[in-house]
C-alpha positions as CSV (number, residue, x, y, z in Angstrom):
1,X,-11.1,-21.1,13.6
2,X,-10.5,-24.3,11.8
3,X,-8.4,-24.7,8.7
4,X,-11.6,-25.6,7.1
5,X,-13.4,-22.0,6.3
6,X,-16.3,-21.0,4.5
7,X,-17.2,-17.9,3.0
8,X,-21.1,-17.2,2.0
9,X,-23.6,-14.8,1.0
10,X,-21.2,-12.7,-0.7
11,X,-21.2,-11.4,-4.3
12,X,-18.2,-13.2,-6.1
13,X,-15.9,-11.8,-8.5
14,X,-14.8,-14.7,-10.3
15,X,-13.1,-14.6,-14.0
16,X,-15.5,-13.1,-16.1
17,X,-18.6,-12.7,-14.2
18,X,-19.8,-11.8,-10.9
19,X,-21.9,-14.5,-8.6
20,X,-24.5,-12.3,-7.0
21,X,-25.0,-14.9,-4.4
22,X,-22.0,-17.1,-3.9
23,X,-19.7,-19.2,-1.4
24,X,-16.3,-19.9,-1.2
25,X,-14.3,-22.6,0.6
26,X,-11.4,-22.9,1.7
27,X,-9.1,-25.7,3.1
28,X,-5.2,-26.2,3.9
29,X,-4.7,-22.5,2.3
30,X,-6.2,-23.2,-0.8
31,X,-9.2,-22.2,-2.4
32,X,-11.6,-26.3,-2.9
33,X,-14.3,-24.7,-4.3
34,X,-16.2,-21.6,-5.6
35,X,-20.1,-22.1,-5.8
36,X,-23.1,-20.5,-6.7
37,X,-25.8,-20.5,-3.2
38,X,-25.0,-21.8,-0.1
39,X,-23.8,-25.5,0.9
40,X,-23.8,-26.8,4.5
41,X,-20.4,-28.2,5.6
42,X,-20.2,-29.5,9.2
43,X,-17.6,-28.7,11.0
44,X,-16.3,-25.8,8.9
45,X,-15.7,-22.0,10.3
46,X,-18.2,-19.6,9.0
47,X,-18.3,-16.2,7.5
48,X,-21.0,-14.3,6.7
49,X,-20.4,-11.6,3.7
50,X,-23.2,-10.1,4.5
51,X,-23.7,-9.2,0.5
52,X,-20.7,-7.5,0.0
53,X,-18.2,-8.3,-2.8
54,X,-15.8,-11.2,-2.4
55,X,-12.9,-10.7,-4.1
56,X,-8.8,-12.0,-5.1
57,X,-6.9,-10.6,-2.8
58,X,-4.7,-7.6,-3.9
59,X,-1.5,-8.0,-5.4
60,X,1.1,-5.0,-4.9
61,X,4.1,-5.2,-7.6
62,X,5.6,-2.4,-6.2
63,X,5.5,-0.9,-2.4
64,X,8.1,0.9,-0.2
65,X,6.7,1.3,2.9
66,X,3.7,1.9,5.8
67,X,2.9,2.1,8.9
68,X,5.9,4.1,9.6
69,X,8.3,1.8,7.9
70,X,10.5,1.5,5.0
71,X,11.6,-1.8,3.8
72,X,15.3,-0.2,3.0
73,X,15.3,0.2,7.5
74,X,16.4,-3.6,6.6
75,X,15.2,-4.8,9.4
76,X,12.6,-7.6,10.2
77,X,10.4,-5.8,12.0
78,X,10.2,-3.1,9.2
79,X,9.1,-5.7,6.8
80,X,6.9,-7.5,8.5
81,X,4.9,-4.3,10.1
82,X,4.4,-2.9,6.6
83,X,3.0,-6.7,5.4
84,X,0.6,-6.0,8.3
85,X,-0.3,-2.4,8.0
86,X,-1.2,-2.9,3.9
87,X,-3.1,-6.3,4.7
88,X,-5.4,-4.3,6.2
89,X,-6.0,-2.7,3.1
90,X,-6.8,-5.6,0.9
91,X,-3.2,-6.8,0.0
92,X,-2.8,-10.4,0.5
93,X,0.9,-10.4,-1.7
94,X,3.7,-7.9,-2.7
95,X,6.5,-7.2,-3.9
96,X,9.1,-5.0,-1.5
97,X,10.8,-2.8,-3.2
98,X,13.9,-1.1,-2.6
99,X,15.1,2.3,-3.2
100,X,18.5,3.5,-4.8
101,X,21.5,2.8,-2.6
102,X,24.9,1.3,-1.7
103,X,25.5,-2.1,-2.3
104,X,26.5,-3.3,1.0
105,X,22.4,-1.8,2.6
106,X,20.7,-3.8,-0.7
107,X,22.9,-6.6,0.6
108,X,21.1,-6.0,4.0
109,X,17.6,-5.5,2.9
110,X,17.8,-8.8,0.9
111,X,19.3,-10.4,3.7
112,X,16.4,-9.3,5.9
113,X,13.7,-10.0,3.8
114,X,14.9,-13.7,4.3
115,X,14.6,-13.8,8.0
116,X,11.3,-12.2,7.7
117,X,9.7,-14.0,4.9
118,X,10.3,-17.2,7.6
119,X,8.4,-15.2,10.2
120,X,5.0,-13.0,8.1
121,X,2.1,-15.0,9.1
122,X,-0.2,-12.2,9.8
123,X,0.5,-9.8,6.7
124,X,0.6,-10.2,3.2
125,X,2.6,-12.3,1.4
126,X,5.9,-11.9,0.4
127,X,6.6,-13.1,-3.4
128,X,10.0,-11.6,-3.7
129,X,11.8,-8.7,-3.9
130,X,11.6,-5.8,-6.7
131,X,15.1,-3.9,-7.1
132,X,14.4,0.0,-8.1
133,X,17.5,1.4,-8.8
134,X,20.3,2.3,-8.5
135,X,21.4,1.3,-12.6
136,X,19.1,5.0,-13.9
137,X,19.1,8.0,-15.7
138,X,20.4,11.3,-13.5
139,X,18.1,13.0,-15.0
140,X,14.7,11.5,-14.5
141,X,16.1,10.5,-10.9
142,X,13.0,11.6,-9.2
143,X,13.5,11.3,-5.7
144,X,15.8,8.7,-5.8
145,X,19.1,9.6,-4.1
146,X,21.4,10.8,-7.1
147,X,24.4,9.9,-4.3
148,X,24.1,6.2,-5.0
149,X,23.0,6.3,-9.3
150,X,25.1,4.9,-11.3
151,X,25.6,2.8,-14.3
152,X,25.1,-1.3,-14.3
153,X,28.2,-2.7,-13.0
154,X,28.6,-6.6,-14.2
155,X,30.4,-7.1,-11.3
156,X,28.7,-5.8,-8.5
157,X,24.9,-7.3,-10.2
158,X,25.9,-10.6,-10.5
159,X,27.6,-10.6,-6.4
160,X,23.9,-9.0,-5.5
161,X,22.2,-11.6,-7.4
162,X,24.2,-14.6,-6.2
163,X,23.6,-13.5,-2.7
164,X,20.1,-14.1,-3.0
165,X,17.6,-16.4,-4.6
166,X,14.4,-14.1,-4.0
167,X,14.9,-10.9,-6.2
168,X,11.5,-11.1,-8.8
169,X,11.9,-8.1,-11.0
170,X,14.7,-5.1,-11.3
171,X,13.9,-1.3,-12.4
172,X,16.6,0.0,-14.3
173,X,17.3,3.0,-16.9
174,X,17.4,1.0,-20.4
175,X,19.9,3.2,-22.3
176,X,22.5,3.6,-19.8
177,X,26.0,1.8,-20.9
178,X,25.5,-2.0,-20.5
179,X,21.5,-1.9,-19.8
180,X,21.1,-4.6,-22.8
181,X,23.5,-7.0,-21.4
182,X,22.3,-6.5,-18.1
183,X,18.8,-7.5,-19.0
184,X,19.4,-10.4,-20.8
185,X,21.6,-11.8,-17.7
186,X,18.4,-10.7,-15.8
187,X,16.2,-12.5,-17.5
188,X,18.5,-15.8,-17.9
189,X,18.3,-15.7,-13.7
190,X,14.6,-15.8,-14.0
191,X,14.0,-12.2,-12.9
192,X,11.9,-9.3,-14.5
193,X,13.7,-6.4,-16.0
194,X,11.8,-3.3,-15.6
195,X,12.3,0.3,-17.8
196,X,12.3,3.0,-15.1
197,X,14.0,6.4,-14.4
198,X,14.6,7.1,-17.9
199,X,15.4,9.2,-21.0
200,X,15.0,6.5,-23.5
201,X,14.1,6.9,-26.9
202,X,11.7,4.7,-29.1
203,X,14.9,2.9,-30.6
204,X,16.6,2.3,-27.2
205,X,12.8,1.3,-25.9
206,X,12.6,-1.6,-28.7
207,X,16.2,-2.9,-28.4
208,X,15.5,-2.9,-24.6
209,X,12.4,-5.2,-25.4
210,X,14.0,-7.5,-27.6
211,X,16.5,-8.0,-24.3
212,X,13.7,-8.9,-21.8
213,X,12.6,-5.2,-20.7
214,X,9.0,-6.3,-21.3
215,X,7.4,-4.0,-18.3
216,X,7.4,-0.2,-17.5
217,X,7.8,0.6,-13.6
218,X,5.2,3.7,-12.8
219,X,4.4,4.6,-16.4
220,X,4.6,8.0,-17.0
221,X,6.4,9.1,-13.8
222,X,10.2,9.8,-14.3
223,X,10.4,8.9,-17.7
224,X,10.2,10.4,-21.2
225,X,7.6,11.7,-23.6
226,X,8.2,13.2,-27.2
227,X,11.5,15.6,-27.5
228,X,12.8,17.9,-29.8
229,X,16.0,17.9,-31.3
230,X,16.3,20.5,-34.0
231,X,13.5,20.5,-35.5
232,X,13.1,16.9,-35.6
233,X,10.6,15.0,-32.5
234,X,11.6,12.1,-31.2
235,X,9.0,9.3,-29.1
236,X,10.5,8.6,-25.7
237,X,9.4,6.0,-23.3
238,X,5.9,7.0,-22.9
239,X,4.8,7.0,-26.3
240,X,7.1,3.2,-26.6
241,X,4.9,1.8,-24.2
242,X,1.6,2.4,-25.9
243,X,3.6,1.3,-29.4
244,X,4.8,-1.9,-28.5
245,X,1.5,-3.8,-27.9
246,X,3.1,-6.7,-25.6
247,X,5.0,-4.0,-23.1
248,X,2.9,-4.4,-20.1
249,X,2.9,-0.7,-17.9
250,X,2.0,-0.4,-13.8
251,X,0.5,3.2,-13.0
252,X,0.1,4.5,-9.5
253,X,-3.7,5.1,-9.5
254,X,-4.2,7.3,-6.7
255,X,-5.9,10.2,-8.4
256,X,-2.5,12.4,-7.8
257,X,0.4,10.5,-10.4
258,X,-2.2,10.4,-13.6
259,X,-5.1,12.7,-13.5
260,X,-8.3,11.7,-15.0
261,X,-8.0,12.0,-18.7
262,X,-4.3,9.7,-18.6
263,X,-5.9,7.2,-16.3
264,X,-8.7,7.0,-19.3
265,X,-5.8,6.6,-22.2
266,X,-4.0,4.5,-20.4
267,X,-7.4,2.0,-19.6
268,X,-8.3,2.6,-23.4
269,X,-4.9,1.6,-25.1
270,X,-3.3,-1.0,-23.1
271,X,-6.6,-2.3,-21.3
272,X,-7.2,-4.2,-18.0
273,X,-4.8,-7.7,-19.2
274,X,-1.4,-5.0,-19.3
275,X,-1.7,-2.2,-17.1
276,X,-1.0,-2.9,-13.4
277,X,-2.4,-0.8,-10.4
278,X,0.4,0.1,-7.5
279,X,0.7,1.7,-4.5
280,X,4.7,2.8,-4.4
281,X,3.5,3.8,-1.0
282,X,6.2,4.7,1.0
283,X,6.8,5.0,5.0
284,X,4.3,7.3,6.1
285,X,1.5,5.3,4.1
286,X,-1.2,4.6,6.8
287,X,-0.2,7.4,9.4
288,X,-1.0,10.7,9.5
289,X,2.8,12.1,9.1
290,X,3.1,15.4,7.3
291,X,6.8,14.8,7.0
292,X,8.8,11.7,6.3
293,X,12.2,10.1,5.4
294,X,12.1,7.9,1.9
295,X,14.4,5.2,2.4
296,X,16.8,4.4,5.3
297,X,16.1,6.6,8.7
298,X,19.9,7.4,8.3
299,X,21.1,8.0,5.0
300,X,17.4,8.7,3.4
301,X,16.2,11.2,1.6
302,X,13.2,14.0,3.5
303,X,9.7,14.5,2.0
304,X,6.3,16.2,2.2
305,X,2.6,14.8,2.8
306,X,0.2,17.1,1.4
307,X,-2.4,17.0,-0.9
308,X,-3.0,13.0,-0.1
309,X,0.5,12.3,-1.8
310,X,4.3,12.3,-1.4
311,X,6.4,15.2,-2.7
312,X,9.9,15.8,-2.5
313,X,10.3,19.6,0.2
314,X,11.0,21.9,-2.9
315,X,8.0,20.3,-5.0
316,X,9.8,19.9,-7.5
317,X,9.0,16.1,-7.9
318,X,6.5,13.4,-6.1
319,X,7.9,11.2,-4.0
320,X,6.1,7.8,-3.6
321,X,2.7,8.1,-2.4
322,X,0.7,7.2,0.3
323,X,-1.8,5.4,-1.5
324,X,-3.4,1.8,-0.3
325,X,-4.6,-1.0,-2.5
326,X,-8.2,0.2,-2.4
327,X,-7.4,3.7,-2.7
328,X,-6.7,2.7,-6.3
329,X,-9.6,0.4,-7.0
330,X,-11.7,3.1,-6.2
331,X,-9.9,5.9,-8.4
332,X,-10.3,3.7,-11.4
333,X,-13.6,3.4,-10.7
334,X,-14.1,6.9,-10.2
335,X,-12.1,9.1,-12.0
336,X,-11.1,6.4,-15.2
337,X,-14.6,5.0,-15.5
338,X,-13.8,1.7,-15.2
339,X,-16.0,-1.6,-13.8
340,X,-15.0,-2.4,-10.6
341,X,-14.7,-6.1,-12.2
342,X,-12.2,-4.4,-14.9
343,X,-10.1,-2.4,-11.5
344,X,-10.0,-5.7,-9.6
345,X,-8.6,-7.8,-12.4
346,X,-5.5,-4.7,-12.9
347,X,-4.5,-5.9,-9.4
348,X,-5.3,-9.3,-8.8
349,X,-5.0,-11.3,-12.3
350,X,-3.1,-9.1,-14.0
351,X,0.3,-8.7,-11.4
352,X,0.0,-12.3,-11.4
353,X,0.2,-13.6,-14.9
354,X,3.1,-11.0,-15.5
355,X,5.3,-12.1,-12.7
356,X,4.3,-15.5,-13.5
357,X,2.3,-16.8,-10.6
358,X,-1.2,-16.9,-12.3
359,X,-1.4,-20.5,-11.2
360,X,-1.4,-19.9,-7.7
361,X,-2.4,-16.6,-7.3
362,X,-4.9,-13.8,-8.7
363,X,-8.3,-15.2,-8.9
364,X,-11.5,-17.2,-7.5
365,X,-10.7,-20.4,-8.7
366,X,-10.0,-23.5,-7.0
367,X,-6.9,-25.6,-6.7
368,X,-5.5,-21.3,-6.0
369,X,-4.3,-19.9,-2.6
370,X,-7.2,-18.9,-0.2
371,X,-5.8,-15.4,-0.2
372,X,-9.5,-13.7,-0.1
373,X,-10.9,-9.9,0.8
374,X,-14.2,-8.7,1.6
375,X,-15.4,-5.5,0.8
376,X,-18.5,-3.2,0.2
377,X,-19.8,-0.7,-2.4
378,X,-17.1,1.5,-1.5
379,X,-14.5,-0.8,-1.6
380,X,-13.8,-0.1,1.9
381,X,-12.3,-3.8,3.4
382,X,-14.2,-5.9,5.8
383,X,-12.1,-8.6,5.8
384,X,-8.6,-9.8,4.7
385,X,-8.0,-13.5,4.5
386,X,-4.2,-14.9,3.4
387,X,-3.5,-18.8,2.7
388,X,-7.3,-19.1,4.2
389,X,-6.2,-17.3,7.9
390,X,-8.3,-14.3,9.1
391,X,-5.6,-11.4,9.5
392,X,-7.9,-8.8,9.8
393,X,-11.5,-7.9,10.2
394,X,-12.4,-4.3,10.8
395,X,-14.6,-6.0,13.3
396,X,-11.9,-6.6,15.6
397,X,-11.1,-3.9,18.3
398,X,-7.5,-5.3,18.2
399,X,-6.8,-4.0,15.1
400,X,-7.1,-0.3,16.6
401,X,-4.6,-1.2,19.1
């Protein structure tokens, strides 16, 4: 195939509208043009969409694993067979994401994602690494291991983020001794500070916005909700994020997190421009495991597969899911009533402009990356296509191998 590649006969999902009979082209890994009809181009590799939807490709702000991997194995291999294994899925980019731990395996996992960010040509992109952890609240721990939580240590944070220049965001617990601080460093090294795993109350929510905490990791899991003290009621973290208009929230939309009617009130008050749609898929994402290990194959922690998510043995929390990138498209569709225009944008567009490559990434427009899907009504993916290279069509026999 030549670096030259055409895409035709395919229904476009371009900003705003959809082309019902559109073609895309693509040259030197960016998108040159996006066209209504067809246009002959000699010389150019050819696909046929056959009528089905061309779309972004998926962006996936927060993922742990796949394919039998967890990105805290910190190896290569682990990170570059769970690019694969999700590519397959519809996710062109993502963000790895790490799970609480010591410093010296972060050190690791960072240190790995370097080698294999050199080496992913046939899975989706990397764009950096998310942090999750291990600066939360005991109490809304989840299944993060409480071995490794801790308060933020200026110290250690500033050694983990001078050791590498590819950390994106950071998920920490906002009200926990030296949160503020730590965010505004955050943000002064370019890097996103997330609210996650936390207690917080409306008060600590808005003096953790005014010090860069301008996103909520997996709204509504591990995290607060209106408390009673006395008899006085007090808005937590939940209630904060629909308050403050500008906080932008991420749900895992996989039909098990959020069940239909918080799906719906989540759509209605913060919309499709500041709600996010992630996996947090974790190792056995993609397999047909019933048991699995969250984290490290040594030190992590064990969990259940059953009802099509991730729970921790005693049930007592979820743990990850098992979710893909389409699996959520189609639950918003679904279960939230939503336009599959509106679900597309909440992970293509959206995860862009709020880790601040909307330039390059996110949409049908050219002068972007050629990182392109196909799909049908079902949302089931035909073809994946990153920096304009074929990585998988469900064509190919190989890909069962």
């Amino acid at each position: 195939m030549s670096d030259r590649l055409k895409i035709y006969n395919g229904k476009l999902l371009v900003p705003g509208r959809i082309i019902s009979n559109g073609t895309v082209v693509m040259d030197g890994g960016m998108i040159i043009e996006v066209l209504e009809g067809n246009i002959d181009l000699p010389g150019v590799s050819e696909i046929d969409a056959k009528g089905n939807y061309v779309s972004p490709g998926f962006i996936d702000l927060h993922i742990h694993g796949g394919g039998g991997y967890d990105f805290m194995d910190g190896t290569v291999e682990a990170f570059l067979e769970i690019a694969k294994l999700h590519a397959r899925y519809g996710t062109t980019a993502m963000l790895p994401t790490t799970l609480t731990s010591g410093k010296q395996r972060l050190l690791q996992t960072l240190a790995s994602y370097e080698q294999a960010n050199l080496q992913n040509t046939m899975g989706a992109h990397f764009l950096g690494m998310h942090i999750e952890g291990p600066y939360i609240a005991m109490s809304q721990k989840g299944a993060q291991d409480p071995r490794f939580i801790r308060d933020p240590d200026e110290k250690e944070y500033e050694e983990i983020v001078s050791a590498s220049n590819n950390i994106r965001r950071w998920s920490a617990a906002p009200e926990l001794k030296g949160a503020a601080k730590f965010g505004r460093y955050l943000r002064s090294k370019g890097i996103l500070p997330s609210i996650a795993h936390t207690d917080a109350t409306y008060k600590e929510v808005i003096e953790a916005f005014e010090n860069g905490y301008t996103h909520m990791t997996h709204f509504y899991s591990a995290m607060s909700g209106v408390k009673r003290v006395g008899c006085f009621r007090y808005a937590g973290v939940i209630e904060s994020g629909y308050l403050i208009d500008e906080m932008t929230v991420e749900i895992i939309a996989d039909g098990a997190h959020l069940p239909e009617p918080l799906l719906k009130l989540v759509y209605k008050i913060k919309g499709i421009e500041r709600t996010v749609l992630i996996t947090d898929a974790i190792r056995a994402t993609g397999t047909p495991a019933k048991e699995t290990i969250l984290g490290d194959l040594e030190n992590g922690i064990r969990a259940i597969v059953e009802d099509d998510v991730a729970k921790l043995p005693d049930r007592s929390s979820f743990a990850g899911s098992v979710a893909t990138a389409d699996r959520l498209v189609r639950t918003m569709i679904d279960l939230a009533g939503v336009s599959l225009s509106e679900a597309v944008q909440m992970i293509t567009a959206t995860p862009a402009a709020i880790i601040g490559i909307q330039d390059k990434k996110g949409s049908l427009v050219a002068g972007k990356d050629a990182d392109v899907i196909i799909f049908d009504d079902k949302i089931k993916i035909q073809k994946t296509i990153i920096k304009g290279k074929l990585v998988y069509d469900q064509n190919d026999t190989a890909n069962d191998r």
